[in-house]
C-alpha positions as CSV (number, residue, x, y, z in Angstrom):
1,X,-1.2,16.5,15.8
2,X,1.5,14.5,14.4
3,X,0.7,10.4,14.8
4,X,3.5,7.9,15.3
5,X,6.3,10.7,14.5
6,X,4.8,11.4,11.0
7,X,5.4,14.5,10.0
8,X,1.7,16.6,9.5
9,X,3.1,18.7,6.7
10,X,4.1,15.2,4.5
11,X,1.2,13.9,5.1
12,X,-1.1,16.1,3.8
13,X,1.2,16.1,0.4
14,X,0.6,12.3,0.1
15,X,-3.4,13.5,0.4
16,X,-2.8,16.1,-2.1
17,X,-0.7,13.8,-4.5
18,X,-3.3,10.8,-4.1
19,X,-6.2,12.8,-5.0
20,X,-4.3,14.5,-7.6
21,X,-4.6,10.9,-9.5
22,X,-8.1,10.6,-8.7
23,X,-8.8,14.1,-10.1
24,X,-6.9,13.6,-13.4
25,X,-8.5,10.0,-14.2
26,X,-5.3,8.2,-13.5
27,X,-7.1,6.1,-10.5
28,X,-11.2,5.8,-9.7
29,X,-10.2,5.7,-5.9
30,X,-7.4,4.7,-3.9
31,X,-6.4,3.9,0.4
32,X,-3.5,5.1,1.8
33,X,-2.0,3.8,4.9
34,X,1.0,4.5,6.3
35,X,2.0,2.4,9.2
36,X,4.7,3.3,11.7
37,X,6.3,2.5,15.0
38,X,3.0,-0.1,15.7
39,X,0.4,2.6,15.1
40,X,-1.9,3.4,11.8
41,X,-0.2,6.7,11.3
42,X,-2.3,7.6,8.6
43,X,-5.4,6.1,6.8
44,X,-6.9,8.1,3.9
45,X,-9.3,6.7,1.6
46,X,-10.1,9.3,-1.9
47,X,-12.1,9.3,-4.7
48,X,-15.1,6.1,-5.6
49,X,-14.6,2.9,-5.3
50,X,-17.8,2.3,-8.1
51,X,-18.2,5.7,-10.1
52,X,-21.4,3.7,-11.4
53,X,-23.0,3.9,-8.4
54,X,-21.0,6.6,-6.8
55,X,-20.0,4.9,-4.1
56,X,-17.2,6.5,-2.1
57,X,-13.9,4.7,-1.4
58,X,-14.0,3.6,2.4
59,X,-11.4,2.5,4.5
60,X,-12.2,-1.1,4.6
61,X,-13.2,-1.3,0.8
62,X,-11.9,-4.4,-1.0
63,X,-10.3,-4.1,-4.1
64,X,-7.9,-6.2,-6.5
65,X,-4.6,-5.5,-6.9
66,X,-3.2,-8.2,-9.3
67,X,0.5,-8.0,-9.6
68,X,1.2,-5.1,-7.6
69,X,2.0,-8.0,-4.9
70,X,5.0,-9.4,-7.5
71,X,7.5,-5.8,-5.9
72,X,6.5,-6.6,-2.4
73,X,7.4,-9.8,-2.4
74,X,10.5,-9.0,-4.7
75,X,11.7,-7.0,-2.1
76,X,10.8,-9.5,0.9
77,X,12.9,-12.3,-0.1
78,X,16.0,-11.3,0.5
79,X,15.5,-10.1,3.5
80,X,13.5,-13.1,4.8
81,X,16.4,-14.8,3.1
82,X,18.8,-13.0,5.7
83,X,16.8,-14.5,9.0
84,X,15.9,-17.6,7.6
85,X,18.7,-18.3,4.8
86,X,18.5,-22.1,4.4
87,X,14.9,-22.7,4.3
88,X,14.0,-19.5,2.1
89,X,16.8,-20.5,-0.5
90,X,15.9,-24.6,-0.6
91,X,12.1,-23.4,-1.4
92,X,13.2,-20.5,-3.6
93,X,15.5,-23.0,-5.6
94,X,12.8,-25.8,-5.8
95,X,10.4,-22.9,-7.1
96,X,13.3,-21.5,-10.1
97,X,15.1,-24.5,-10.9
């Protein structure tokens, strides 16, 4: 069954390419969510989230993710900078200059 228009077949190669970096080393454990049309669409968590222990990765599982924020919000701006232009830009100037 295909949730929110997702197509099953793409889906299960971003399973297979996520726990192709858990099986090589590159990653302990990761979560996957997709989110589409206001519905989870997919939700996968792979791999360990303490290989210590061997505790599985889960789907509410915290876990850092230091500057892997810095693209998201990149990418944000200008579009919050579209709606909102001279608010975003006065605190984005006072934050650069």
């Amino acid at each position: 069954m295909q949730r929110a228009g997702l197509s099953a077949a793409r889906l299960t190669a971003l399973t297979s390419a996520m726990q192709g970096y858990v099986e090589r080393g590159d990653m302990a454990g990761v979560v996957s969510m997709v989110w589409r049309r206001g519905e989870i669409g997919y939700f996968e968590p792979l791999g360990m989230r303490d290989e210590a222990d061997a505790l599985p990765m889960e789907r509410d599982t915290l876990f850092r993710i230091a500057s892997k924020t810095k693209p998201v919000t990149s990418a944000a701006i200008p579009d919050a900078d579209r709606r909102r232009p001279a608010r975003l830009r006065h605190a984005y100037l006072a934050l650069v200059a």
